[in-house]
C-alpha positions in Angstrom: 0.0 0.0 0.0 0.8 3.5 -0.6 1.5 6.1 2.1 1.9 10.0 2.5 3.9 12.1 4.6 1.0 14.1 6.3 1.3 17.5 9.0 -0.8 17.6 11.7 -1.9 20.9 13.4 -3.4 21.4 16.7 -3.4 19.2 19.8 -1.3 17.1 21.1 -0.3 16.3 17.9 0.9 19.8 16.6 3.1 20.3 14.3 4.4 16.1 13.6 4.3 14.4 10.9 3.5 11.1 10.3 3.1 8.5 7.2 -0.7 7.9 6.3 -2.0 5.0 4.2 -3.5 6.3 1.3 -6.9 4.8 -0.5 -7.7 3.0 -3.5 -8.4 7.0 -4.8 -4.6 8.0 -3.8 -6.2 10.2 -0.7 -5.7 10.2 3.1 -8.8 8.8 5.3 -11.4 11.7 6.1 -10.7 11.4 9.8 -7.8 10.1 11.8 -8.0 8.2 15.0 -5.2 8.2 17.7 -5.8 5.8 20.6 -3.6 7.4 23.5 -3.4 4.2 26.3 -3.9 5.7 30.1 -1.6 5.9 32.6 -3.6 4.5 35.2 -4.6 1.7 33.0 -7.9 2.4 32.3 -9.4 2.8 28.5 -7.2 4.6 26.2 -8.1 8.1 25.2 -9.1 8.8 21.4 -7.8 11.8 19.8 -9.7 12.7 16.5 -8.0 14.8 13.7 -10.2 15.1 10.2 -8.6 15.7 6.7 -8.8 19.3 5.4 -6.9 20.3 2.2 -3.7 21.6 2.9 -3.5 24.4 0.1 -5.2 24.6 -3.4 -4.1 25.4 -6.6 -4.7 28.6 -8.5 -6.9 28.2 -11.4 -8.7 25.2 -10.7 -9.1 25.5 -6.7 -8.4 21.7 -6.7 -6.5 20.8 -3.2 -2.7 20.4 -3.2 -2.1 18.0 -0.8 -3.5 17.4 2.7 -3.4 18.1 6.2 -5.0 16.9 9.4 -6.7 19.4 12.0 -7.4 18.4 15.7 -11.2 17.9 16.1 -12.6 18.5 19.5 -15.1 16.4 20.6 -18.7 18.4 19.7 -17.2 19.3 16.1 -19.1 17.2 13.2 -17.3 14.3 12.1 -15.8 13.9 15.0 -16.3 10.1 15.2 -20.0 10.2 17.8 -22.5 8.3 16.8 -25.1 10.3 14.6 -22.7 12.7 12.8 -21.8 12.5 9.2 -23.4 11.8 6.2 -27.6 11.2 6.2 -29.5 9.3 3.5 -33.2 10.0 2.7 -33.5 6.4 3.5 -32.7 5.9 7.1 -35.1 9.1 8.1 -37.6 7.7 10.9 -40.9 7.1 9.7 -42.9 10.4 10.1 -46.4 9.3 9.8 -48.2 8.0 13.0 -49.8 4.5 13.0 -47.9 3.1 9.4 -49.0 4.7 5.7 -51.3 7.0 4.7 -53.0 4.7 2.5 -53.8 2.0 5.6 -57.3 0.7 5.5 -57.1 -1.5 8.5 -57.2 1.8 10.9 
């Protein structure tokens, strides 16, 4: 697999560098999960960066590379349950009692 050279900015993190696998489209993962273990041995804290573009070229605007940020935990996409993309699909039912068209009452 492919990897990347990629800066992160903000938190902990700041200002390292570290090799991220790319995709099967040659890009970074949109978000970038760091488990830090705890000293006291309990469950490890999760740091959260997400992908941003890192600069973007002049005539096109197409991005130039890219860059993690730190994500803090009420920020979308930052990995809770709920946040991210929504379908039409998955939308709860909004009609009490079933379909409109139900003839059994």
């Amino acid at each position: 697999m492919k990897s990347e050279e990629t800066p992160f900015e903000g938190g902990p993190m700041d200002g390292r560098s570290l090799p991220v696998l790319l995709g099967p489209t040659g890009t970074p993962p949109k978000t970038y999960r760091i488990p830090v273990p705890d000293d006291a041995g309990g469950p490890p804290t999760v740091l959260v960066y997400r992908r941003v573009p890192r600069a973007h070229s002049k005539r096109l605007g197409l991005p130039k590379g890219w860059k993690y940020e730190y994500s803090t935990g009420g920020e979308e996409g930052a990995g809770k349950p709920g946040s991210g993309l929504r379908w039409p699909w998955t939308k709860p039912d909004a009609t009490p009692g079933g379909k409109p068209d139900d003839t059994h009452g």
